[in-house]
C-alpha positions in Angstrom: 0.0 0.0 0.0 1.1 3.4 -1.1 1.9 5.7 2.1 0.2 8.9 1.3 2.4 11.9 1.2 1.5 15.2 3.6 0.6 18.1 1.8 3.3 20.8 2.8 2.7 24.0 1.6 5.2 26.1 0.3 7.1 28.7 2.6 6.3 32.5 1.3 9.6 34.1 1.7 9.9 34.9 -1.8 7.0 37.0 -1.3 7.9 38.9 1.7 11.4 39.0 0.2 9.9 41.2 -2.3 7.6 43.1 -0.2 11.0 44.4 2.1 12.4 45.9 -1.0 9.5 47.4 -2.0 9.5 49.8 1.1 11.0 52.9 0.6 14.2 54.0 1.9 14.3 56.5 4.4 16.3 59.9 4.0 19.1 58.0 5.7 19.2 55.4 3.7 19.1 57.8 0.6 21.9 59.7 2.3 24.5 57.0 3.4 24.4 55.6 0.4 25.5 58.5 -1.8 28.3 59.0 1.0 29.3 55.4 0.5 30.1 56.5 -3.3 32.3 59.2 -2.4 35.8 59.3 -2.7 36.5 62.2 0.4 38.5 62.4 3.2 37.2 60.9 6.5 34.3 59.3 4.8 33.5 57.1 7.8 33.1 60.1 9.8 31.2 61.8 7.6 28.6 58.9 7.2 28.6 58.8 11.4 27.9 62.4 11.8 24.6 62.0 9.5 24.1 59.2 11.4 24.2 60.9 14.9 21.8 63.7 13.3 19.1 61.4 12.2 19.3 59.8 15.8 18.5 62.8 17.1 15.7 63.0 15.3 16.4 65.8 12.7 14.4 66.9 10.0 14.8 65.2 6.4 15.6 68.8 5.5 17.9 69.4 7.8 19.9 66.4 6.9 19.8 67.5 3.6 21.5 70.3 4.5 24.0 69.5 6.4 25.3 66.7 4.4 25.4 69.3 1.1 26.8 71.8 4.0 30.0 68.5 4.9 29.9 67.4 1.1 31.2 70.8 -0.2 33.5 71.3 2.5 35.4 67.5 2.3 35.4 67.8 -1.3 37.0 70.8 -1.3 39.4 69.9 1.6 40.4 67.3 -0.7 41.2 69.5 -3.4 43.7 71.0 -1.5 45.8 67.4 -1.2 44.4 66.7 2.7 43.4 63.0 3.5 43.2 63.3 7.2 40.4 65.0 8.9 43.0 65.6 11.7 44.9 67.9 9.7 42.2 70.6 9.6 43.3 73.9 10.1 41.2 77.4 10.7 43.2 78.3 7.4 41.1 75.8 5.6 38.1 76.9 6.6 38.2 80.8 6.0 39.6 79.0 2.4 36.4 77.4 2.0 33.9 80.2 3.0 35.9 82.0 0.7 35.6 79.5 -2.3 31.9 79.7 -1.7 31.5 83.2 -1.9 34.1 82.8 -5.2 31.3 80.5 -6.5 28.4 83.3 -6.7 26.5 81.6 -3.5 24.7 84.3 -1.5 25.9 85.2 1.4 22.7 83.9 3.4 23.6 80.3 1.7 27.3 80.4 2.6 26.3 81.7 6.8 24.0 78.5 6.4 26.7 76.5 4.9 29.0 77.4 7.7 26.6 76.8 10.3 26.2 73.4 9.6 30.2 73.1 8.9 30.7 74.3 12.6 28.5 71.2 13.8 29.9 68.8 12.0 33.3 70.4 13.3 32.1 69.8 16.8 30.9 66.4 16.3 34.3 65.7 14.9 36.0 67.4 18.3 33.8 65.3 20.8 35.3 62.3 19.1 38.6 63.3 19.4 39.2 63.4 16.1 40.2 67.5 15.6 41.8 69.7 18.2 39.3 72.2 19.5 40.9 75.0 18.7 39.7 75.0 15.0 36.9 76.6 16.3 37.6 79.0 18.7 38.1 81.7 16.5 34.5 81.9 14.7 34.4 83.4 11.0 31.4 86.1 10.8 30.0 87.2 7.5 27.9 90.3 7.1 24.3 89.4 6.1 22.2 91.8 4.3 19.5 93.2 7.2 16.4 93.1 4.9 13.2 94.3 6.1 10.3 92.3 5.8 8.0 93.5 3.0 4.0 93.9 4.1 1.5 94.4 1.2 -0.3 97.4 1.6 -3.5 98.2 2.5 -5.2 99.3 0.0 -3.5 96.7 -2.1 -4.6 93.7 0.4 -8.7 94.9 -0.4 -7.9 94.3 -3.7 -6.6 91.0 -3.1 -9.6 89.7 -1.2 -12.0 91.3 -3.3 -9.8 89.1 -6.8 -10.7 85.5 -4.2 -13.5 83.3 -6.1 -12.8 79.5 -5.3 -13.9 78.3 -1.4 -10.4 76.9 -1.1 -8.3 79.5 -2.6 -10.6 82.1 -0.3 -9.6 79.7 2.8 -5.8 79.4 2.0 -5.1 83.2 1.5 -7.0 84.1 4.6 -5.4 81.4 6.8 -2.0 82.8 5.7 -2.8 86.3 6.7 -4.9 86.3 9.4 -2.7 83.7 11.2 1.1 84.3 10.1 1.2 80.8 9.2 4.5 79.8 7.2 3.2 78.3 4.3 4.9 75.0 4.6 2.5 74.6 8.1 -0.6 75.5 6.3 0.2 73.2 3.7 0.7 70.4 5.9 -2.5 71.1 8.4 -4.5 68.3 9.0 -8.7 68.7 9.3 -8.3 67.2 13.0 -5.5 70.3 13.7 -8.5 72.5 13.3 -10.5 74.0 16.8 -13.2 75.5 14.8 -15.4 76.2 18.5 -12.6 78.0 19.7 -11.7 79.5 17.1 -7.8 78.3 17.0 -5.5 75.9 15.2 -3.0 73.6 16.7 0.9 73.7 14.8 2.3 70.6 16.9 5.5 71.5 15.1 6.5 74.7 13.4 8.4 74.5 9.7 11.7 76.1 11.0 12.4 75.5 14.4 10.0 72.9 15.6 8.2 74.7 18.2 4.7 73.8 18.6 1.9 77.0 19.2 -1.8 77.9 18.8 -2.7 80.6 16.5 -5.8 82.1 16.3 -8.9 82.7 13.5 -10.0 85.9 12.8 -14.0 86.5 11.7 -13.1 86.3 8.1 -10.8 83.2 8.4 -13.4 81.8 10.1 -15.8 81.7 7.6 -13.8 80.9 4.9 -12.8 78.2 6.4 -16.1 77.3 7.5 -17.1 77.1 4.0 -14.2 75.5 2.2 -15.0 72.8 4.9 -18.4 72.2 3.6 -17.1 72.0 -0.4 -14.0 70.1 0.6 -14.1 66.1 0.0 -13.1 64.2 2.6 -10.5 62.0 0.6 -7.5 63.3 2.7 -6.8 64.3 6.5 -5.3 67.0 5.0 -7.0 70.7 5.1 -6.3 71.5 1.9 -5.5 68.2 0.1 -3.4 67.8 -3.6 -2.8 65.0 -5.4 -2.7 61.2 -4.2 -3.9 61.7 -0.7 -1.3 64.3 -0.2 -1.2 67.8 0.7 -1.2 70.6 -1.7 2.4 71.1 -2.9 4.1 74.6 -2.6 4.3 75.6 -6.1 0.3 75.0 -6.4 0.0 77.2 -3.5 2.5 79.6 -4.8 0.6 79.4 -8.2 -2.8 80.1 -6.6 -1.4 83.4 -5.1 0.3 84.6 -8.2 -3.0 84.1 -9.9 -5.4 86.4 -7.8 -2.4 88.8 -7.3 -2.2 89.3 -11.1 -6.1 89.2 -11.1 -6.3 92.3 -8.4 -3.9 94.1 -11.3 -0.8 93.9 -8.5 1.7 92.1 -10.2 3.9 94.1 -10.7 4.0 95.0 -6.9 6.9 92.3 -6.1 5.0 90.7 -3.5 5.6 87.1 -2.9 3.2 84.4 -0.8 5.2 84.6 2.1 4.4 88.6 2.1 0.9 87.4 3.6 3.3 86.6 6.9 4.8 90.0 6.9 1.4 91.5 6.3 -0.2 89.8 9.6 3.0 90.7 11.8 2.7 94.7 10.7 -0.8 94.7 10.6 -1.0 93.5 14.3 2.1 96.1 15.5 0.1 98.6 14.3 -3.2 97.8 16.1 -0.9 97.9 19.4 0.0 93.9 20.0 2.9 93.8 22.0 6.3 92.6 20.4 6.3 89.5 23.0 2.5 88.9 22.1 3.6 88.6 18.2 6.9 86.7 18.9 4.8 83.6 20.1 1.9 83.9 17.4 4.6 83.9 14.6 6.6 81.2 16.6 10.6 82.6 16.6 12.6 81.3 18.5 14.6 84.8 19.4 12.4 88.2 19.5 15.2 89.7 17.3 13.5 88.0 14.5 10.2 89.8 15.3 11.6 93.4 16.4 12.3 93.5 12.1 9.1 94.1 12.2 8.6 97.2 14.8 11.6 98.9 12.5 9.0 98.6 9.9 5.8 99.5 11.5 6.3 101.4 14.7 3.7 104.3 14.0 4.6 106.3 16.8 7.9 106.3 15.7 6.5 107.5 12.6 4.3 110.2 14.6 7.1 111.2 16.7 8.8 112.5 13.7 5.8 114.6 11.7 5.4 116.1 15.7 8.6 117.2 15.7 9.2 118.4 12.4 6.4 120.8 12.1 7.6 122.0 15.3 10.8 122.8 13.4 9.1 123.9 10.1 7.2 126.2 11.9 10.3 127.6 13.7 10.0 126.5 17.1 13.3 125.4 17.1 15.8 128.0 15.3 13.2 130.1 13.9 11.8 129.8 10.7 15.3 129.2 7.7 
């Protein structure tokens, strides 16, 4: 009698084999492994450093721009014959900043280029690897002290008088009344949204990950309210793009240019993120105190938000009409 065989069935590893590759790599990953094709000094150390920074749980921005920040800086390091990291010098760095600089950059890229350069610096001195002394002596370049540029007025009527579409109504207003960056409003979520009290929740701002409420003015409100009731709920995102994503930058950017050329102000120079600057003067100018604005536009340092009082301080401004009819008139030296 023929013994009957058991039925085994096949193991599936092929299958989840296949399923692991298909996941997407991480910025890590995507990182390490264009490091790994480098020829560059102290590539090892380089590859730990971005490490370390993704430990500490760094945005995949951030990374980014440190390791274009270490990339530059080692490739050019090597240019100059140097194989060890040890042999850094502060020679070689003022070399650097100054090949950058050589290279067109701006001078706002080549400060951010340098910040990052000094952490990797200091990561390679708390390993032992450099002698701290490379950075004692701190290289400062002069940055161009812009003011931030409000729209006017009169211009901003004309703006929300061009809105038509319940979405495009609700992203403008959000980004004015608010002080939003646009990168948070992008990436709101419906469930971020307090509509009751009137507020919205950033868990984590764009630039410096500091979390804060801001707050919905009357108009906000209802545009919001009603962009809520045309929205589909396919996303959990507040003002959704493509393939359950958010709306992408450039749409939103595109969106803004469109009713700015519709209100007849293109030729103004104002840009989305002039809706930010907007809501920080406005609110100076209505009396909100500088620490008051400091937390609802979420910097870190209140430098960042006395740019702001330079531009709009209006009893500055009526300070200096007061005194200078009192010197027109001649109450000063008599009349010239």
């Amino acid at each position: 009698m023929t013994q009957a065989m058991p039925i085994i069935s096949r193991p599936r590893s092929r299958k989840i084999e296949v399923n692991y590759y298909n996941v997407a790599a991480s910025p890590i990953d995507r990182i390490l492994e264009k490091i790994s094709k480098m020829e560059i000094p102290g590539r090892e150390h380089f590859e730990s450093y971005m490490r370390h920074k993704w430990r500490m749980n760094h945005k995949p921005s951030t990374l980014l721009n440190s390791f274009q920040a270490v990339r530059s800086f080692l490739t050019f390091y090597s240019c100059l014959g140097k194989i060890q990291l040890r042999d850094i010098v502060h020679d070689d760095i003022e070399a650097f900043i100054e090949h950058e600089q050589d290279r067109g950059l701006k001078v706002t890229t080549v400060r951010t280029r340098l910040n990052s350069l000094w952490a990797f610096l200091r990561f390679l001195i708390e390993q032992d690897i450099i002698d701290e002394q490379i950075i004692k002596r701190k290289i400062k370049l002069k940055v161009p002290d812009f003011l931030p540029r409000a729209i006017a007025p009169g211009d901003v009527r004309k703006l929300l008088g061009a809105l038509k579409e319940p979405r495009d109504r609700a992203l403008i207003l959000v980004l004015l009344r608010t002080g939003m960056r646009i990168g948070e409003v992008l990436r709101l979520k419906v469930r971020d949204l307090d509509i009751r009290e009137r507020k919205i929740h950033i868990y984590e701002g764009e630039k410096n990950c500091l979390g804060r409420v801001v707050y919905l003015s009357d108009d906000a409100l209802m545009a919001l309210k009603l962009w809520l009731r045309k929205r589909k709920p396919q996303t959990e995102y507040l003002f959704p793009g493509h393939q359950h994503k958010h709306l992408g930058y450039s749409q939103a950017r595109n969106i803004f240019v469109k009713y700015i050329g519709a209100a007849g102000l293109q030729h103004k120079g104002y840009m989305i993120h002039s809706l930010r600057h907007t809501f920080a003067s406005e609110l100076l100018n209505a009396g909100m105190r500088l620490e008051c604005l400091q937390l609802l536009l979420g910097h870190r340092e209140i430098e960042m938000t006395r740019r702001y009082a330079r531009l709009t301080d209006k009893s500055r401004e009526e300070e200096y009409f007061r005194a200078m009819t009192i010197i027109e008139q001649g109450g000063i030296h008599g009349t010239y």
